[in-house]
N, C-alpha and C positions, 0 to 999 in steps of 0.2 A: 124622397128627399129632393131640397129645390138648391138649383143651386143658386148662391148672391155672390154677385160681385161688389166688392167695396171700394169705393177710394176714401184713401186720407190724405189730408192736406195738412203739411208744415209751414204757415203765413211767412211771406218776408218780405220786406220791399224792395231789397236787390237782390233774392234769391228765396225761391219756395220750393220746397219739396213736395212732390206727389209720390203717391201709393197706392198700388193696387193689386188687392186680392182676391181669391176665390171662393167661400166658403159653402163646404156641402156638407148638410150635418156635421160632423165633429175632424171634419176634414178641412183644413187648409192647404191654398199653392199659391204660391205668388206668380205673381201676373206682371207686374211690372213695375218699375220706379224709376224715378224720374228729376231731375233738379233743374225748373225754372229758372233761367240766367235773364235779368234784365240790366245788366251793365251799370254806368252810372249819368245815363242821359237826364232829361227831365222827370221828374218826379210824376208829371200826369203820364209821358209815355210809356215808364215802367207800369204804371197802373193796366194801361194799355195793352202792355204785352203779357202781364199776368190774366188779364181778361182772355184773348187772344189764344195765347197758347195752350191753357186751362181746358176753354171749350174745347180746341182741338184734341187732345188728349181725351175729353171725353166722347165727339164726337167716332175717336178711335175706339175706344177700349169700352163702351157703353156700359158704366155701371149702375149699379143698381139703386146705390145711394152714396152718399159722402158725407164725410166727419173730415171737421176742422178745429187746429187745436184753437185755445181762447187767446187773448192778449194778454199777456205778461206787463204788468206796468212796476218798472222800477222807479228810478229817481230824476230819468230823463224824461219828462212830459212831452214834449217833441216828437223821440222817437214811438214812445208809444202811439202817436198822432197818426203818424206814418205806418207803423205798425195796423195800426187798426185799417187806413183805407187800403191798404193794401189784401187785408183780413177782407175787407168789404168788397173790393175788387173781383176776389176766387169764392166769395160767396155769391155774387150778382153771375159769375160764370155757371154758378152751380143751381142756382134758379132758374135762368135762363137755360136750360136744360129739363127743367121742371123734376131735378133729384132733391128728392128727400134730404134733408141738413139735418147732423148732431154734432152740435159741440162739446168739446170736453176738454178740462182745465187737464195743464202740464204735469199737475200732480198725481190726478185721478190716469192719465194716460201712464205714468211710470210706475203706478200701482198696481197698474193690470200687466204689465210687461216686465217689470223687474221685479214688485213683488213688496215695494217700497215710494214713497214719494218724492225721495230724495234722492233719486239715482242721477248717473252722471251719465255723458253723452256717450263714455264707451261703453259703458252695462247696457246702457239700449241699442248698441251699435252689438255687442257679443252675443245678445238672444236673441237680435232678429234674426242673425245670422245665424243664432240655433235654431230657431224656431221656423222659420224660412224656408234655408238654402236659397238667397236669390244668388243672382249672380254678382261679381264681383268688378268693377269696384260696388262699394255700397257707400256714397257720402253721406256724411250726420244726416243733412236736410231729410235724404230720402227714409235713412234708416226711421228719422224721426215721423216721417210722414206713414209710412209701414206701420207704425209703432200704435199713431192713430187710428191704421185700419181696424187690426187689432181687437184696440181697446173697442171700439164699435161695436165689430162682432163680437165680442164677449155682453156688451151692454145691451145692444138694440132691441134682441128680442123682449128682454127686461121691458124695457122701456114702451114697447107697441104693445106689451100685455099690459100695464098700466096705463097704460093711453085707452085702453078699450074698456077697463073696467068705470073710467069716473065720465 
């Protein structure tokens, strides 16, 4: 058995969650989690600081690949704007790293986690915490970024066997 490490990344413009797990064959352990705080300065320097602290965190904890959820667009066009460069910011950290990227929509992540699509933030906050044991506290961001790694590891292999076959 090999072991992967995963990160998942929960986007945000003034706050991102990262995640990071172990997985060995049918064994998971959590590695760490994390919530990117970029305050409320400029809009390019939070970009900045998510760039910034993202590589560090990877630079540290050297995973193997990372998954990021998608962007949610509701009815503010704006924030989704925002939303996304920011989405674009911890993707460009996760390139320049040269890891592997999958993304995966908010519903498909609470499908693999809660078991549903429509779960709320504490259902995915009470089975990380089952499924886990990290340590405590555990804020939404991170839990939701866990959530992502997750859903990964349940996918990825999926996904690199269908990548090989076409």
């Amino acid at each position: 058995m090999t072991n992967i490490r995963f990160m998942g990344i929960d986007p945000g413009s003034r706050k991102a969650g990262v995640g990071i797990i172990d997985v060995n064959g049918n064994k998971v352990r959590h590695v760490h989690h994390h919530v990117i705080h970029c305050g409320t300065g400029e809009f390019t320097e939070r970009l900045g600081i998510l760039f910034q602290e993202l590589s560090s965190i990877i630079d540290i904890y050297k995973p193997s690949c990372a998954a990021i959820e998608d962007v949610f667009v509701s009815k503010n066009v704006s924030s989704a704007l925002k939303l996304g460069q920011a989405r674009g910011a911890l993707i460009a950290a996760c390139c320049h790293a040269n890891l592997p990227i999958n993304t995966y929509s908010a519903t498909a992540v609470k499908q693999a986690i809660v078991g549903h699509g429509r779960a709320d933030k504490n259902q995915i906050q009470h089975m990380i915490k089952a499924l886990l044991k990290p340590p405590l506290p555990l804020p939404e961001d991170a839990a939701d970024a866990l959530a992502v790694c997750l859903c990964d590891a349940h996918h990825r292999p999926l996904k690199n066997r269908l990548a090989n076959i076409t």
